[in-house]
C-alpha positions in Angstrom: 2.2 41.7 5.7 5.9 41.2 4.5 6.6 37.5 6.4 9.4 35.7 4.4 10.0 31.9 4.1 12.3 31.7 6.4 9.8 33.3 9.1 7.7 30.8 8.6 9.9 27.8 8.7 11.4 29.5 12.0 8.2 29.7 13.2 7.0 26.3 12.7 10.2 24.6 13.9 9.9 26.8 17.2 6.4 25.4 17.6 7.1 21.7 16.5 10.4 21.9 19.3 8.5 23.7 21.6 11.4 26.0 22.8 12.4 29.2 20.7 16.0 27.5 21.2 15.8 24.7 19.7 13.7 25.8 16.8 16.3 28.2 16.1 18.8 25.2 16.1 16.4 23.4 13.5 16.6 26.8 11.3 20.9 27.0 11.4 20.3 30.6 13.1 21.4 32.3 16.9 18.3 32.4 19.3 18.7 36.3 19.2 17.9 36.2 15.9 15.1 33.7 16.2 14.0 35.5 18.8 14.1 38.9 16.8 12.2 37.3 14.1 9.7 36.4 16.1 8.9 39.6 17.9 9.2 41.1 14.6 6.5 39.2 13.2 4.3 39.5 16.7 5.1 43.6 16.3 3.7 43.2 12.6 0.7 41.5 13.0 -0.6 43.4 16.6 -1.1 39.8 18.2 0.9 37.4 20.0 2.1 34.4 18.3 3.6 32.3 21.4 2.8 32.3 25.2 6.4 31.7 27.1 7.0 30.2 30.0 9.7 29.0 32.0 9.2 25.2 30.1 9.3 26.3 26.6 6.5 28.3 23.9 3.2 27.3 23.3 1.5 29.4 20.2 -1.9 31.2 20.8 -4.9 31.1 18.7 -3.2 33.5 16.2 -0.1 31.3 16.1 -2.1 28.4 15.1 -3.8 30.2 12.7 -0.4 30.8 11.2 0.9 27.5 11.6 -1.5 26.1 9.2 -1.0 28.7 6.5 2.9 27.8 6.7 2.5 24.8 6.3 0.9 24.9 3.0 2.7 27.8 1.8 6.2 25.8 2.5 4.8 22.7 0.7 3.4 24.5 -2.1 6.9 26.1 -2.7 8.4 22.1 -2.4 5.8 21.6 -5.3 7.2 24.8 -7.1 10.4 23.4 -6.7 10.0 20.1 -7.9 7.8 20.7 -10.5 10.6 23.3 -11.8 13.1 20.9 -11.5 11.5 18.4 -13.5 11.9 20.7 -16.5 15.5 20.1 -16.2 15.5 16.4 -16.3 13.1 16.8 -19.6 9.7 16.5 -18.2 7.3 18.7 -18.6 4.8 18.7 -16.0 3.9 16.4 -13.2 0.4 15.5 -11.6 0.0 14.7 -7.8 -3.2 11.9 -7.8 -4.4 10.2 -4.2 -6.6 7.6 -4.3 -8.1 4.8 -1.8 -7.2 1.3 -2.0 -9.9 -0.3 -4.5 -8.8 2.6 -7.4 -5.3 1.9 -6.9 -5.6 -1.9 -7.5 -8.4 -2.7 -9.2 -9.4 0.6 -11.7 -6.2 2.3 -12.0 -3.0 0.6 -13.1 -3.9 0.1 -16.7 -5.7 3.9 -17.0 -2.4 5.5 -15.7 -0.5 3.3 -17.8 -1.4 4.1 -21.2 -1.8 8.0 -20.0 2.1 7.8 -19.4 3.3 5.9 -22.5 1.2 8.0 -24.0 2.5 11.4 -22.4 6.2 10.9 -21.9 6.6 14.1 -20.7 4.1 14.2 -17.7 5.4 12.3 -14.7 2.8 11.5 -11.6 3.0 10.9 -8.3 0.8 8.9 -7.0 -0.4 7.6 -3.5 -2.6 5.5 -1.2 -5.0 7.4 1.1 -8.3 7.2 2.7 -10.9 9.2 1.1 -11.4 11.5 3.9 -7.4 12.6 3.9 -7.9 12.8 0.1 -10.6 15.3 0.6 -8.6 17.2 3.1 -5.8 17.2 1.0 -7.6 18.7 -2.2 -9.2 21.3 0.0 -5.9 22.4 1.2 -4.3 22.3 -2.2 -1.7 19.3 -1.4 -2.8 17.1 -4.4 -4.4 17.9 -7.6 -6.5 15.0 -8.3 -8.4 12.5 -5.8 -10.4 8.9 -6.3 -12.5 8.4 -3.3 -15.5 6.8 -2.7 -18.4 9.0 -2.7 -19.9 8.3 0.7 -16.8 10.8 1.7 -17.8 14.5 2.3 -17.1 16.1 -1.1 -18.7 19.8 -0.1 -16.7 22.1 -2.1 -15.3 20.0 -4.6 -16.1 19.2 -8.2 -16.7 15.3 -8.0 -17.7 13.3 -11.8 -18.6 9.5 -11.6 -15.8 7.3 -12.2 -16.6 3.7 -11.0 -19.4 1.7 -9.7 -17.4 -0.2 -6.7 -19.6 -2.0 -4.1 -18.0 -4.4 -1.3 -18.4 -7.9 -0.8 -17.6 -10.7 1.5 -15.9 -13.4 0.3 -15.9 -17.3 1.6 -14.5 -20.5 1.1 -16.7 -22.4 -1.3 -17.9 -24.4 1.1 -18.5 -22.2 4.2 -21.9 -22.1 5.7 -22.6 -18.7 4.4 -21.7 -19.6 0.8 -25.1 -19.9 -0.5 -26.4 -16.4 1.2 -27.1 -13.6 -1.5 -26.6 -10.7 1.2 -25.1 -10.5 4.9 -24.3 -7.8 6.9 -21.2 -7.1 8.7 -22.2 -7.4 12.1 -23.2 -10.9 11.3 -20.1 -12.3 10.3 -17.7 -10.4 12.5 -17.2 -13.5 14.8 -15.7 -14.9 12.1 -12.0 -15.0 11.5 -10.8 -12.6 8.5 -7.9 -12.6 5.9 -7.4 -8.8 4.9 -5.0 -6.2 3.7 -1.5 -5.3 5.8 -2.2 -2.5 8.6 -1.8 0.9 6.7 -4.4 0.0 3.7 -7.5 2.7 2.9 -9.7 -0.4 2.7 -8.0 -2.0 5.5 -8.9 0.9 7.8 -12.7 2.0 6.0 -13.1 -1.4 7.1 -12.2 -1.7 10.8 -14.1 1.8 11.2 -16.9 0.6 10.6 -16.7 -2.5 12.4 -15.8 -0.2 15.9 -18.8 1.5 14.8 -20.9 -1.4 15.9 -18.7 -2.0 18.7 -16.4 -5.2 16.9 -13.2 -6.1 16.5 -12.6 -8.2 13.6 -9.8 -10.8 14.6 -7.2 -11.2 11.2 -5.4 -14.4 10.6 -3.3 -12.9 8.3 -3.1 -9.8 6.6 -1.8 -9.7 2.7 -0.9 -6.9 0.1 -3.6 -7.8 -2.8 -6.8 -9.0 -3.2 -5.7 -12.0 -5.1 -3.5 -13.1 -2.2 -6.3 -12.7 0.0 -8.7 -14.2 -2.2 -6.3 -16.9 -2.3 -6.0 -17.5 1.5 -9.8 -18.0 2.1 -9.8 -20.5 -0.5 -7.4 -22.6 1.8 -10.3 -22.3 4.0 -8.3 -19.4 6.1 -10.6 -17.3 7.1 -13.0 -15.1 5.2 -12.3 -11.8 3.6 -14.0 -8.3 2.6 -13.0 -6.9 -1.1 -13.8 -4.8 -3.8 -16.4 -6.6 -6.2 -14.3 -6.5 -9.3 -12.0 -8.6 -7.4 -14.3 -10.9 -6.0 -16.2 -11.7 -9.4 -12.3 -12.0 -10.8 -11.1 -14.3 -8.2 -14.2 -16.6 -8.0 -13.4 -17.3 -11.7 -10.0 -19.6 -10.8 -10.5 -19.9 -7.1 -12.8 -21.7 -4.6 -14.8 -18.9 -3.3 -18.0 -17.8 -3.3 -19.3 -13.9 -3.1 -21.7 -12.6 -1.0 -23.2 -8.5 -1.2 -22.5 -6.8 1.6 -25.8 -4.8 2.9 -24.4 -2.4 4.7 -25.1 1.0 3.2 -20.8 1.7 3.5 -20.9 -0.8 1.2 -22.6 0.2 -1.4 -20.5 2.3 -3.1 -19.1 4.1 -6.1 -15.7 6.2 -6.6 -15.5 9.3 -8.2 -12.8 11.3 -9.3 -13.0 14.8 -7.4 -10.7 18.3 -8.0 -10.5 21.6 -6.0 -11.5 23.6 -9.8 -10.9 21.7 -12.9 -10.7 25.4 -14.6 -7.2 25.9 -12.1 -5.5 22.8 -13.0 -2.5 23.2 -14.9 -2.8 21.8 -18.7 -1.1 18.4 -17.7 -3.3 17.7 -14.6 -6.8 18.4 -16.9 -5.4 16.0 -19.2 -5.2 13.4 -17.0 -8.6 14.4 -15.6 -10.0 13.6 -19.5 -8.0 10.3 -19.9 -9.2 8.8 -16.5 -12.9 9.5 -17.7 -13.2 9.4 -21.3 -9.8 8.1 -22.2 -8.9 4.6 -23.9 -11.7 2.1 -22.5 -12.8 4.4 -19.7 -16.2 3.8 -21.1 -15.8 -0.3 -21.2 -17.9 -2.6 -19.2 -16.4 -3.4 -15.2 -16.5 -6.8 -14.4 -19.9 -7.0 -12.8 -21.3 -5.7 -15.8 -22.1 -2.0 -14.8 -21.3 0.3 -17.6 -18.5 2.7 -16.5 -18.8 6.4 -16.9 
């Protein structure tokens, strides 16, 4: 099979326009020679790619088949590319890390700090996701590392304990509930909420699970960090559902009181998770090591749970 780069980046712009015109528009090429591509590739493989019509292309079984191989052949030659260029600007490697919400703002920011004063050369990209795109996204090679929280499918992946990081409920210090040790969600979603902007992992592991019991939790206001929110339903806002380590931190200089979510979605723990930690470049195991062993990895989380 001798398909070339631009093949497939022909091929996907013709199915993302849906004409073999435009597509060959998108690629800066005539539509003869878009179209000769195309055959040529068809004539290669023995199957169709595209059924045409009057109306445009739509691509077959086999076409789709090939659309998701080019996709992740084209983005793993934009990794090549930018990793390769970093060696230019003096860097020596770069590290592509997703993680949900509660490992980006309560577990992470110190970890990854020390890591990079400590490696100067090692750059990282790093980005919000919910666990279940994270998984996706190690399983198609699009990132090298992923924090999720291990109620996520993680068949096929090599997963190690990274955090103990059960939800809670969180409410004004005087609200009715304050004195309960454990609620459920379904009996405290007629209650007004403060939560995280629309876009957030937690943000949306939360409303799933709320449509799962057929609510629709009604937000006052929605904020960027827990200590914002935190902050809100001590004015007596609303009431609020966030990572432990931030209610027990909170509570300390705020009027709220925390409350153990029962739910079994609650009860959860984060764990770092890799396609092969054998086929990570040098620079990506390292990091790998420092999240779970280096600096105070092993130091006590807030609740009092001893951290891998």
């Amino acid at each position: 099979m001798r398909f070339d780069l631009t093949d497939l980046r022909l091929f996907l712009n013709v199915h993302e326009a849906g004409t073999i015109t435009a597509g060959a528009q998108r690629s800066h090429m005539t539509l003869a020679s878009a179209s000769e591509r195309i055959r040529g590739m068809e004539e290669l493989l023995g199957v169709a790619l595209l059924k045409r019509d009057r109306r445009g292309v739509e691509v077959t079984a086999a076409g789709r088949t090939l659309v998701q191989h080019a996709r992740i052949v084209l983005q793993q030659m934009d990794r090549l590319r930018g990793d390769l260029g970093q060696y230019g600007r003096g860097l020596k490697g770069q590290v592509r890390l997703l993680c949900n919400t509660a490992a980006l703002s309560e577990h992470l920011p110190e970890i990854l700090g020390r890591f990079l004063r400590s490696n100067p050369q090692i750059s990282l990209n790093l980005e919000e996701k919910l666990s279940y795109e994270i998984v996706d996204a190690l399983r198609q090679g699009l990132c090298d590392l992923g924090i999720v929280s291990d109620a996520t499918d993680l068949q096929g992946l090599q997963v190690f304990p990274f955090r103990h990081d059960p939800l809670d409920l969180v409410v004004p210090r005087e609200h009715p509930l304050a004195g309960s040790r454990g609620i459920g969600l379904a009996e405290v979603s007629h209650y007004d909420f403060v939560g995280l902007v629309e876009g957030s992992a937690l943000q949306d592991h939360v409303a799933h699970h709320a449509r799962r019991l057929g609510k629709r939790l009604n937000y006052r206001v929605q904020l960027r960090s827990f200590e914002s929110i935190c902050r809100m339903v001590g004015e007596g806002i609303g009431v609020a559902i966030v990572p432990r380590t931030a209610a027990i931190r909170c509570a300390r200089s705020m009027p709220i009181k925390r409350i153990a979510l029962s739910d079994a979605w609650a009860a959860r723990s984060l764990v770092l998770c890799v396609r092969s930690l054998d086929e990570l470049p040098a620079h990506a195991r390292l990091l790998v090591q420092h999240i779970l062993h280096g600096g105070d990895a092993a130091a006590s989380t807030d609740d009092g749970a001893q951290a891998p």
